[in-house]
Each structure stands twice: as structure tokens, then as C-alpha cells.
MARBA-3410 file (N, C-alpha, C, O; in Angstrom, 1 decimal):
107
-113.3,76.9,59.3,-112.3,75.9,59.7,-111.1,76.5,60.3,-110.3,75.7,61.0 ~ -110.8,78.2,60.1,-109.9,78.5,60.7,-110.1,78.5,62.2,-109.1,78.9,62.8 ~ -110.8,78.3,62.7,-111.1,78.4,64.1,-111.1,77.1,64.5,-110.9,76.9,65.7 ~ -111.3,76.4,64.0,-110.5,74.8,64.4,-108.8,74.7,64.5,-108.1,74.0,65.3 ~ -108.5,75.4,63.5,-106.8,75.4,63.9,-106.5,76.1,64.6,-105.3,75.8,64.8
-106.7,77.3,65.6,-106.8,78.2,66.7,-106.9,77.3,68.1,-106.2,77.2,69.0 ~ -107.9,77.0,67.8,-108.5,76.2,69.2,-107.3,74.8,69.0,-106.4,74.7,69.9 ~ -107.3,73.9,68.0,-106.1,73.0,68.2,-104.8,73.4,68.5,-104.0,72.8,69.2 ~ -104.6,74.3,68.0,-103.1,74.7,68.4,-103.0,75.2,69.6,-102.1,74.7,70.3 ~ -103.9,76.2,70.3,-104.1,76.4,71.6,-103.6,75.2,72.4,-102.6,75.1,73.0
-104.9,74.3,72.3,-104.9,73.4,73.2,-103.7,72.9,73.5,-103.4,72.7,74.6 ~ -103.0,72.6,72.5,-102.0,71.9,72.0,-101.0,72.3,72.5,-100.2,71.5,72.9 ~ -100.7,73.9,72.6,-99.3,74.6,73.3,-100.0,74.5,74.7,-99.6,73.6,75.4 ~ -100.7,75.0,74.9,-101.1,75.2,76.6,-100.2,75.0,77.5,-99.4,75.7,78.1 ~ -100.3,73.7,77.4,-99.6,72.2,78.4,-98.3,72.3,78.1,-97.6,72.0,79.1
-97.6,72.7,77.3,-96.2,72.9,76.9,-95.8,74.3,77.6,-94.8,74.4,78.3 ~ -96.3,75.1,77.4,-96.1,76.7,78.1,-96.2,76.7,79.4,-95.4,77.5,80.0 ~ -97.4,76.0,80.4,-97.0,76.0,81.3,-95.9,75.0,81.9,-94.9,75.2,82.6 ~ -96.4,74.0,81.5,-94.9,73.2,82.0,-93.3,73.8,81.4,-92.3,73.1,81.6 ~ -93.3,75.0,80.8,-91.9,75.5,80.4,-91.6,76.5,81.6,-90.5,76.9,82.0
-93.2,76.8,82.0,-92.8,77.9,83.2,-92.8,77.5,84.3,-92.4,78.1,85.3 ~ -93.1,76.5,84.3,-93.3,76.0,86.0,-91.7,75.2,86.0,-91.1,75.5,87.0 ~ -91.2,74.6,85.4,-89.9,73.8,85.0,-88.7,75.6,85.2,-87.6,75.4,85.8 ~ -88.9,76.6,84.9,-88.4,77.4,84.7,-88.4,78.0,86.7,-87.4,78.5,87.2 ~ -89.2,77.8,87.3,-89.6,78.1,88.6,-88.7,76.9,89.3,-87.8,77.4,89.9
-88.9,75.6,89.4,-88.5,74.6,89.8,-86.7,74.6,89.4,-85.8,74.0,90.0 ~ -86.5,75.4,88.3,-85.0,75.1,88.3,-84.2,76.1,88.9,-82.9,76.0,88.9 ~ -84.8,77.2,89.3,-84.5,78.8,90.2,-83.7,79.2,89.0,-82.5,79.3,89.3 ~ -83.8,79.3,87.8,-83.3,79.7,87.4,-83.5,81.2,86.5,-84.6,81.7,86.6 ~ -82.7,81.7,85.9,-82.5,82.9,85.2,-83.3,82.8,83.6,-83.0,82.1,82.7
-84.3,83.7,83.5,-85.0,83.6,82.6,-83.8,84.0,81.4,-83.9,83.3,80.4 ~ -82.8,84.9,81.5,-81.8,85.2,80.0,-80.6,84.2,80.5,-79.9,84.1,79.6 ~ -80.2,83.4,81.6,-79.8,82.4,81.2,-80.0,81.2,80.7,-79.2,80.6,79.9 ~ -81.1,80.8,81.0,-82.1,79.6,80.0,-82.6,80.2,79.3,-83.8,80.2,79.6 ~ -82.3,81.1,78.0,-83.0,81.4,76.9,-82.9,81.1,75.8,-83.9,81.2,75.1
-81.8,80.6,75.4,-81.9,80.4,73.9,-82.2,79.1,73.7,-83.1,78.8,72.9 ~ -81.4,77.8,74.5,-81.7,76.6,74.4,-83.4,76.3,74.3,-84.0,75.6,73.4 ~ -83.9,76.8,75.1,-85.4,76.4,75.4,-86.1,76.9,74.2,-87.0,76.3,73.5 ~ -85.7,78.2,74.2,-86.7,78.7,72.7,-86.3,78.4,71.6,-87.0,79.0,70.8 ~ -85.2,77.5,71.0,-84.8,76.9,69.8,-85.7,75.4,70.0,-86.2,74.7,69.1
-85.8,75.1,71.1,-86.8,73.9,71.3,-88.5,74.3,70.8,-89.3,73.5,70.3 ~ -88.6,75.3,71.2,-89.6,75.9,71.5,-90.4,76.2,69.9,-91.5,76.1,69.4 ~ -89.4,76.4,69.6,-89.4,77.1,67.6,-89.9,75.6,66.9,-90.9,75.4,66.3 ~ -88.2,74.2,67.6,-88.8,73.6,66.8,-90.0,73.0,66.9,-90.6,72.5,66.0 ~ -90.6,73.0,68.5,-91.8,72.3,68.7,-93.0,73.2,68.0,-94.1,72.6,67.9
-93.0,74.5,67.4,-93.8,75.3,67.1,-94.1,75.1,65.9,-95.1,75.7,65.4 ~ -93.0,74.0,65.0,-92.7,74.2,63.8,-93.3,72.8,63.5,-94.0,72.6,62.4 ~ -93.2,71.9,64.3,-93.8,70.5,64.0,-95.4,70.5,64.4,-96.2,69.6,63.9 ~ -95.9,71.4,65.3,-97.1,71.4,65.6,-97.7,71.8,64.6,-98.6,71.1,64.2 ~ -97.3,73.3,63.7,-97.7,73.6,62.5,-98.2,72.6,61.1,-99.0,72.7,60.2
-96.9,71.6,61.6,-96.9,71.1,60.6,-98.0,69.9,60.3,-98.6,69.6,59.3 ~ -98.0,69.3,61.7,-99.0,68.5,61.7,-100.6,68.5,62.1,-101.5,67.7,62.1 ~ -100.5,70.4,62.3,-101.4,70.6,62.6,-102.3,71.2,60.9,-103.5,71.0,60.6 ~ -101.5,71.6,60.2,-102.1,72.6,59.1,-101.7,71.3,58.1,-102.4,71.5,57.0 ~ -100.9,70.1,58.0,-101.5,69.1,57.2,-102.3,68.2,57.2,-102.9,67.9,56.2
-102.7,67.7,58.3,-103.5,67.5,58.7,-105.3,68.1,58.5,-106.2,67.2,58.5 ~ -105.4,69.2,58.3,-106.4,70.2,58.2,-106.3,70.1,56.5,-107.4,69.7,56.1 ~ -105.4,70.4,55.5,-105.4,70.4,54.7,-105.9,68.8,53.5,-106.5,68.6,52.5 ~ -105.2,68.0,54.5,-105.2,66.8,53.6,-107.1,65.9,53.9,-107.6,64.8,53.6 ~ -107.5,67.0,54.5,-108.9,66.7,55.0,-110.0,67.3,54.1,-111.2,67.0,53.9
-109.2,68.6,53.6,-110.2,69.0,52.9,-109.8,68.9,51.5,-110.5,69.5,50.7 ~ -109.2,68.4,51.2,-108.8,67.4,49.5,-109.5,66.5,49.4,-110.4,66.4,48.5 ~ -109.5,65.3,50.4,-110.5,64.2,50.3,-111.8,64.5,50.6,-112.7,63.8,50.3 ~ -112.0,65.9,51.4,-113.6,66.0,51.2,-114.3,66.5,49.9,-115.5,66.5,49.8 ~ -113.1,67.3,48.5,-113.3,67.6,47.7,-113.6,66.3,47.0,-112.7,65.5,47.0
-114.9,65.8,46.2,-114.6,64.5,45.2,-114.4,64.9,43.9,-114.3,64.1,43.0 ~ -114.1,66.1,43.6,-112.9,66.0,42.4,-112.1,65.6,42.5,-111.7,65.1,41.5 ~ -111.2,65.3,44.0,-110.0,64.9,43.9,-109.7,63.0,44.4,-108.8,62.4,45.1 ~ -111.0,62.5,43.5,-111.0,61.4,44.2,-109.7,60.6,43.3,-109.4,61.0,42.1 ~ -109.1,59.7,44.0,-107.9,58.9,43.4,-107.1,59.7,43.3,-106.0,59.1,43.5
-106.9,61.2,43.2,-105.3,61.7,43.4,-104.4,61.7,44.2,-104.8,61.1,45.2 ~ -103.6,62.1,44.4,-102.3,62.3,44.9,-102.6,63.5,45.6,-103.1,64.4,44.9 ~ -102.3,63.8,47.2,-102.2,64.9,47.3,-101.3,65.9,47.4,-100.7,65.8,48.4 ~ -100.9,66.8,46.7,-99.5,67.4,46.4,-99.9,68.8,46.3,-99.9,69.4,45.2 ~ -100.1,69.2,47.1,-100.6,70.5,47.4,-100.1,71.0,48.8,-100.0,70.2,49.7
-99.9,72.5,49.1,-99.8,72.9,50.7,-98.7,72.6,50.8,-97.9,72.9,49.9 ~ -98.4,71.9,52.1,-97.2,71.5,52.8,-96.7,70.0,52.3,-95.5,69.6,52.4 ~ -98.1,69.1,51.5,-97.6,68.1,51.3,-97.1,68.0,49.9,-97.2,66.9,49.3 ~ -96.5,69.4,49.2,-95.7,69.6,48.4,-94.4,69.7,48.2,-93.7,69.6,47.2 ~ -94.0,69.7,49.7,-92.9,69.5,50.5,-92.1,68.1,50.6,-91.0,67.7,50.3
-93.4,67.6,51.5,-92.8,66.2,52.5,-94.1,65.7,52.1,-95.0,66.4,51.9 ~ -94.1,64.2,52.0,-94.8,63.1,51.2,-96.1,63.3,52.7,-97.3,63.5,52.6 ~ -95.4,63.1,53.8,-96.6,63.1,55.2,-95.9,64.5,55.9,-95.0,64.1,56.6 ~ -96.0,65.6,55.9,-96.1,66.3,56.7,-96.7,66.0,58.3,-96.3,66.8,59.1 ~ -97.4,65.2,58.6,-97.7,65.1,59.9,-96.5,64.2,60.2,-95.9,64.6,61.3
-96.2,63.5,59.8,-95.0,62.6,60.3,-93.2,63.4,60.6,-92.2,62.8,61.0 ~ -93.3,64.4,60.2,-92.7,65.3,59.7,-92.9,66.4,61.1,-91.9,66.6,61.8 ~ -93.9,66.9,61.2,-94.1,67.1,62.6,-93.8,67.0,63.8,-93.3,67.8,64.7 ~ -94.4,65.4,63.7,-94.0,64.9,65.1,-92.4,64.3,65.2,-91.8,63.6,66.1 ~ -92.1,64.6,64.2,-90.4,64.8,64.4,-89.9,65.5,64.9,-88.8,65.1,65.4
-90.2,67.1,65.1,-90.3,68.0,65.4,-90.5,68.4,66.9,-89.8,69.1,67.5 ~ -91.8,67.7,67.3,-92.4,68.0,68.3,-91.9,67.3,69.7,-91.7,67.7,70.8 ~ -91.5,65.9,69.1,-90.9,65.4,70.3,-89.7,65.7,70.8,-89.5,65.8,72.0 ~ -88.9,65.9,69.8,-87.5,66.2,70.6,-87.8,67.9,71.4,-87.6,68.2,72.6 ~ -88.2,68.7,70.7,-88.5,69.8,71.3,-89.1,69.9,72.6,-88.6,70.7,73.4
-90.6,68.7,72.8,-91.0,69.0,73.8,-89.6,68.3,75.2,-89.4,68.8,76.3 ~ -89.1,67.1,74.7,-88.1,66.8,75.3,-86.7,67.1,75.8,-85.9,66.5,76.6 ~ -86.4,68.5,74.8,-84.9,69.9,75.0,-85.4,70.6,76.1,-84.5,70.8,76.9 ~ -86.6,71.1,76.3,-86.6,71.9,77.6,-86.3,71.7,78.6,-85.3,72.1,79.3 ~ -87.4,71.0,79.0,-87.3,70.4,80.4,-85.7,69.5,80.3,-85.3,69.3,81.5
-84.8,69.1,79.3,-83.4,68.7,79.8,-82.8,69.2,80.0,-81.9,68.9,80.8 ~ -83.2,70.9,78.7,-81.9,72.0,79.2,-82.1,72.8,80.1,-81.2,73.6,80.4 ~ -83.4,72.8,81.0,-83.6,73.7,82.4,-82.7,72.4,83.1,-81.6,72.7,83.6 ~ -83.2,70.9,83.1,-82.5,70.4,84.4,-80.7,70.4,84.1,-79.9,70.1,85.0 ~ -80.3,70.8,82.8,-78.6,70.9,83.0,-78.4,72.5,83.6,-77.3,72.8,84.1
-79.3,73.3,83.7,-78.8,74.5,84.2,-79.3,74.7,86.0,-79.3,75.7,86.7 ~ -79.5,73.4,86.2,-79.5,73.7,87.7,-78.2,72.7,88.2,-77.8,72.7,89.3
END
């Protein structure tokens, strides 16, 4: 199963990494002047992908356990936060949406 979360998460940044470089090309700009803004974006989009990517995975294999039929799942990340995927994509959007704003304020 770990090679399901490899391949998702791949897939998943791909499209974000090149669109950070080509946005990074398009704005002529300085790779150590656009640095920190974009990779605090970058962290938190890395942080929300995790999240919805490894709860997701997790809360999959509890219901496939039928010991755990009728429980609660409170284990992992959703020991944390009630929906870690939701949690996530909190994450993920604004991040994917800081880059590309803070390359176009630096042109």
C-alpha cells in the first residue's frame, strides 16, 4: 500500500512543481528573491497533501479491518483532527493559490 501513497503523492505534486517553475520563468524573476514566500506555500501545500493523502489511506484500512466495525476512528492523524482530509484541503488550496500570487507581486 506504500506504493500507492508514492505514486499519489507524485502525481499529485507533479502539476504543482512544474507550474512553480514555469510561473518562476514567466515572472523573470530571481530564484533567492522569490524564495521564501513560495516555499512557505509550498510546505503548507506539502502539509495538506500529506494530510489528505495519508488519512485517507489510513481511514481505509480501519474499515477494511471488520474488527473495527461500528467504531470510531481515532487512530493516526485522525487522532488529531475529527477529518484530516478536510484538514488538508485547507491546506492545499491556499498554498496552491500563494505562489503563483506571490511570483505575480514580484514582477
Amino acid at each position: 500500500m506504500t506504493h500507492v501513497l508514492i505514486v499519489t503523492a507524485a502525481v499529485a505534486a507533479a502539476p504543482f512543481v512544474v507550474l512553480w517553475g514555469i510561473s518562476l520563468v514567466v515572472a523573470n524573476a530571481s530564484i533567492v528573491d522569490l524564495f521564501w514566500g513560495p516555499s512557505f506555500a509550498m510546505v503548507a501545500w506539502a502539509v495538506g497533501m500529506y494530510f489528505e493523502t495519508v488519512g485517507d489511506l489510513q481511514l481505509r484500512r480501519f474499515k477494511a479491518d471488520l474488527a473495527n466495525e461500528g467504531l470510531v476512528m481515532d487512530q493516526g492523524l485522525w487522532r488529531y483532527t475529527r477529518h484530516p482530509n478536510y484538514f488538508g484541503g485547507a491546506k492545499t488550496c491556499p498554498g496552491s493559490y500563494h505562489v503563483p500570487a506571490w511570483l505575480q507581486a514580484g514582477t
